[in-house]
C-alpha positions, 0 to 999 in steps of 0.5 A: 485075733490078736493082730484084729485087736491091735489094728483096732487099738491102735487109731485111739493110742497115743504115739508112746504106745503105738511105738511100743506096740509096733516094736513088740509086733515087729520082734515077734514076726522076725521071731516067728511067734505067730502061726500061719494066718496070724503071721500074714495078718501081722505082716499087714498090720506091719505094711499098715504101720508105715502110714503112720503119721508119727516117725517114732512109731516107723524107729521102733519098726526099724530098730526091730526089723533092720538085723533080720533076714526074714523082715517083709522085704516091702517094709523093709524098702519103705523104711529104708527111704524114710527120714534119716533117723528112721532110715539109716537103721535099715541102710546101715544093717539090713542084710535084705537091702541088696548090692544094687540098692546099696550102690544106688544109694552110694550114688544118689545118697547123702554124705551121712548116706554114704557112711552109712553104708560103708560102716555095714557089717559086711561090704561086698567088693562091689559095694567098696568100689562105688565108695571109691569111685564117688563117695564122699572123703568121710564115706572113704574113710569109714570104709577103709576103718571098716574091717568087714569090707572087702577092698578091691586094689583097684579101688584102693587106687582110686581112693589113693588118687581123690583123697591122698592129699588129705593126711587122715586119708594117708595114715589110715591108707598107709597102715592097712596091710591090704594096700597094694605096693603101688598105693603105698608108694603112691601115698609116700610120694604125696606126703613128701610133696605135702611136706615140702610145701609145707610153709614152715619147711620152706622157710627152714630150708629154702625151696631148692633144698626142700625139694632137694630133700623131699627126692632124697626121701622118695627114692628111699621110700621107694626102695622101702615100698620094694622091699616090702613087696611081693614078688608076685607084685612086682610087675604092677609096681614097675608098671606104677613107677614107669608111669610115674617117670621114676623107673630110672637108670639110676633107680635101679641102680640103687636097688641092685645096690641094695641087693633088690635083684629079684625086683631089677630082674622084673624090671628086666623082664617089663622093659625088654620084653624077655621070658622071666624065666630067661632074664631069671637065668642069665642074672643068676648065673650068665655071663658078662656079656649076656647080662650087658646084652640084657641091660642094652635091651632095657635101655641102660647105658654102657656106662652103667653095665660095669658096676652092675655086673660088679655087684650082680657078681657080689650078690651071687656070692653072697646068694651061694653063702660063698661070701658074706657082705652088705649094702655097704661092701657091694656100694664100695666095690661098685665105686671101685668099678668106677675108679674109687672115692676120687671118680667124676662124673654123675654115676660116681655121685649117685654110688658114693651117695648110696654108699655114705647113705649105708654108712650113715645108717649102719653107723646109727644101727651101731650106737643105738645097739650100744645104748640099748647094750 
């Protein structure tokens, strides 16, 4: 009767009232205020309402029907395509709009569409992905900044590769604790390439010593990136920097250098093709000419085998609390392998640059440790 009442009241209120009305009637159908027949009649007034000829009415549905999982699901399909005020209430919450629906949307929607969905409440992976792969720059953003969404590595990927040049994108990227190593490394590399295109840099330093310098900065963010790595990720990051070109002999050197042998040992596994458990053997306790069979598998030249085994022999000490050292002692002895301070050649410019890099460092450890002292 009182569904009756309204339906025939309804034609003669004016819009402020039919809005009003509507949003009392769709509240009490979510809140299960009706019996039976009257929630069937309710349900119709409410399909009913969609024709009307004034948007506001169809917002008051909207704002009242767009949280709840018991909403008529053909109401709900009808308003989620209606104009954009009224619309993204229902994109933006209904948990009635399935996955499906979402990435259809994602892939036929507007920007604003798009933001929409990536700032619901909860976002599937697959949902995620459709963002990554075809969402708008604004619609990625939001959907990293969302922490509801669940982000498939992949898709991380994906964004790293359309939008890693915008800086926003890059910051956002760079702090999510979810970014595969891959990505971050990824990301680091696009902002030195940014920077040393940058005009003012250039114009300060000159081209060659911008891209000089910018190198510098990526291998050592590289050896960064490595450290903050899983071992269980090691594979697809060696797998990243082999794409890259950057899986050089004199990369992992550095990392040896820096004591990374867990990560050298993946890089062992992925370029020879050895069992892990055996390269795992042979680094930790094998002998020289083991080990240099090792490396010549991978590809790296005899010259390099000397000071590699010189610092391997270092870190296993140190491994076995037997001896006490750092960066700056095994980059040293590695030097020493070579002839000391006074060697040629590029192998000995590489170790001494790592090494002045360490003092440098430690160097700056030290007085700010006295300054805070």
């Amino acid at each position: 009767m009182i569904v009756s009442n309204f339906l025939k009241w309804v034609h003669t209120a004016r819009v402020t009232e039919r809005a009003h009305a509507a949003g009392l009637l769709a509240r009490a159908f979510v809140e299960h205020r009706f019996e039976f027949e009257d929630r069937c009649a309710a349900e119709a007034a409410l399909t009913l309402l969609l024709d009307d000829p004034s948007w506001k009415v169809r917002l008051a549905m909207a704002e009242a029907l767009s949280m709840s999982p018991h909403a008529p699901r053909q109401v709900v399909a009808a308003l989620a395509a209606d104009q954009p005020e009224v619309a993204s209430l229902i994109i933006g919450r209904s948990p009635l709009i399935t996955d499906l629906d979402l990435i259809d949307r994602v892939a036929a929607g507007s920007k604003a569409t798009q933001v929409l969905i990536a700032r619901r409440c909860q976002l599937s992976m697959s949902v995620s992905a459709a963002l990554a792969e075809v969402g708008e720059a604004e619609a990625c953003l939001a959907l990293l900044t969302n922490a509801g969404a669940d982000i498939a590595s992949i898709s991380f990927r994906r964004i790293a590769e359309r939008f890693g040049d915008m800086a926003a994108m890059r910051e956002r990227m760079i702090a999510d604790p979810r970014l595969p190593s891959d990505c971050r490394h990824m990301l680091l590399c696009k902002l030195g390439d940014a920077l040393s295109r940058a005009p003012l840099v250039r114009a300060l330093m000159g081209t060659a010593r911008a891209e000089r310098v910018t190198r510098d900065a990526c291998v050592k963010a590289s050896l960064t990136v490595v450290e903050g790595t899983r071992p269980g990720e090691h594979s697809a990051l060696i797998e990243h920097f082999r794409l890259r070109g950057d899986l050089t002999a004199s990369f992992l050197i550095r990392t040896v250098a820096h004591g990374k042998i867990d990560f050298f040992g993946s890089a062992l596994v992925a370029l020879t093709g050895h069992a892990e458990n055996r390269v795992r053997a042979l680094l930790s306790s094998g002998g020289d000419g083991a080990v240099a069979a090792l490396m010549r598998g991978a590809g790296l030249g005899a010259g390099t085998h000397g000071v590699i085994l010189r610092a391997l022999k270092v870190w296993r000490e140190v491994a076995r609390g037997k001896q006490v050292a750092g960066v700056q002692e095994v980059s040293w002895l590695m030097l020493k392998e070579l002839g000391g301070p006074n060697a040629q050649g590029d192998l000995a410019g590489l170790l001494k640059s790592i090494h002045l890099d360490v003092l440098r460092e430690n160097a700056r450890f030290h007085a700010l440790a006295i300054a805070a002292a």
